[in-house]
C-alpha positions as CSV (number, residue, x, y, z in Angstrom):
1,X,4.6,6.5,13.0
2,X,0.7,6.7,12.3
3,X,0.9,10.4,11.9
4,X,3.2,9.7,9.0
5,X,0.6,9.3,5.8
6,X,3.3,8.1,3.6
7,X,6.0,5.3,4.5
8,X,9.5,5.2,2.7
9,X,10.3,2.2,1.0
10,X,12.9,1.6,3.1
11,X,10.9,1.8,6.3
12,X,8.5,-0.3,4.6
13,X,11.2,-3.1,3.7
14,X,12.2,-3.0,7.8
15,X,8.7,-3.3,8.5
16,X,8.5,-6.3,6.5
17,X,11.4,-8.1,7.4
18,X,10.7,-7.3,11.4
19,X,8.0,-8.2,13.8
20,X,5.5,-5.4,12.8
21,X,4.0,-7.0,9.4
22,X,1.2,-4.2,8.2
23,X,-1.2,-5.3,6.1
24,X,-0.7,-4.5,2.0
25,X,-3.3,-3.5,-0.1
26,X,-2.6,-2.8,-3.7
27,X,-5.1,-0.1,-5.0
28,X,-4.2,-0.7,-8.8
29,X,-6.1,-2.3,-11.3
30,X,-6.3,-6.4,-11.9
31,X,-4.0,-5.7,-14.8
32,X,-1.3,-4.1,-13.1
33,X,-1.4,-6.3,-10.4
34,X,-1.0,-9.3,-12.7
35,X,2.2,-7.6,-13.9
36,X,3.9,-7.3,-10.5
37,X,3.0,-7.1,-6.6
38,X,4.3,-6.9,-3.4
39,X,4.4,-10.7,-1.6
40,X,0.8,-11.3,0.1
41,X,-0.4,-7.8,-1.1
42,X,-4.6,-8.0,-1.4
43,X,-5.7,-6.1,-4.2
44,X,-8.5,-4.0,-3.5
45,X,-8.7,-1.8,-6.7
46,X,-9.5,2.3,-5.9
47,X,-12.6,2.2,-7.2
48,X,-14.0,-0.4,-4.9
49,X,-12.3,0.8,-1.9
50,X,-15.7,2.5,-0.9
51,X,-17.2,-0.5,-1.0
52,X,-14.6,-2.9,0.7
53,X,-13.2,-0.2,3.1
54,X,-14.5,-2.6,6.1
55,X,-12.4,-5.6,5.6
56,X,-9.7,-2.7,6.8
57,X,-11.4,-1.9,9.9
58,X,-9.5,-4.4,12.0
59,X,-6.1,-3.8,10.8
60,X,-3.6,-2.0,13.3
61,X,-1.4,-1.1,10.2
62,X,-2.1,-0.7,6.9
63,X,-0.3,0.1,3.9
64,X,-1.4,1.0,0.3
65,X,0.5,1.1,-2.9
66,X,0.1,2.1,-6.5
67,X,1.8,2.8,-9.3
68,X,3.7,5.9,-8.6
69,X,2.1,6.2,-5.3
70,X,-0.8,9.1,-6.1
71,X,-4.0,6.7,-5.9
72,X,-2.6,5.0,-2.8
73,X,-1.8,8.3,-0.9
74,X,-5.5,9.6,-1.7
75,X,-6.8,6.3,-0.9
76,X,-5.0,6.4,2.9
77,X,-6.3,10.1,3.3
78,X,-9.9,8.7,2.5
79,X,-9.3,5.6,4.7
80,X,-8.4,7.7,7.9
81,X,-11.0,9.5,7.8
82,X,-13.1,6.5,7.5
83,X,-11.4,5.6,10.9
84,X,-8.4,3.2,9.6
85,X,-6.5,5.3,11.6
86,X,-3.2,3.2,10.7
87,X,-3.3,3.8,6.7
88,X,-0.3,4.5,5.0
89,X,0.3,5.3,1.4
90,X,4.1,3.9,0.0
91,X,5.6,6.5,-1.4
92,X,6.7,6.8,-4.8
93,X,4.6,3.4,-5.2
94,X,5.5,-0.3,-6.8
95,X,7.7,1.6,-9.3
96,X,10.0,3.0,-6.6
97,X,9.6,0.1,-4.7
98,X,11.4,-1.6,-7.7
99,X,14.0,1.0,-8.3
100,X,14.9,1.1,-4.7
101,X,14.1,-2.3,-3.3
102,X,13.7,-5.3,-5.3
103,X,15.0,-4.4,-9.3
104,X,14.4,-8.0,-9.9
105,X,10.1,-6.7,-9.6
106,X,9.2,-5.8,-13.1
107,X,8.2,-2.1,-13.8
108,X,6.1,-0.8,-16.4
């Protein structure tokens, strides 16, 4: 499963409601996080990944969402090779997450 850089919603929701509780990171900005998250996401905005990468280093799994999902893939292909081996981007992001998942989460 850690060869997989992106994780279905789906997958993700199991993952969530199993034993195996990765850790969330949401890559958007304060403002987007304000207007709807995953439950006990940490937002660590993209532009100070570089700077916060570390508090990762522990993690056995780790997923990252966006918006639509294209900052949070980049951000897990930057992460591995940083050595966060188990970073995972969620594909389609918050917004498919919401379509798919939980339509109660607003979109935007």
């Amino acid at each position: 499963m850690k060869d997989e850089l992106q994780i279905e919603p789906q997958a993700l929701r199991e993952r969530l409601n199993g034993n195996e509780r990765p850790l969330l990171i949401d890559v958007r900005e304060p403002w987007e996080y304000d207007i709807c998250r995953l439950d006990s996401a940490q937002l660590i905005p993209l532009g100070e990944l570089p700077q916060r990468y570390q508090e990762l280093l522990d993690a056995e799994a780790v997923v990252l969402y966006c918006h639509h999902g294209i900052r949070s893939l980049d951000a897990a292909a930057w992460l591995r090779q940083q050595g966060v081996e188990g970073a995972q981007s969620l594909a389609g992001g918050i917004d498919r997450w919401a379509r798919e998942i939980d339509p109660a989460l607003p979109r935007y």
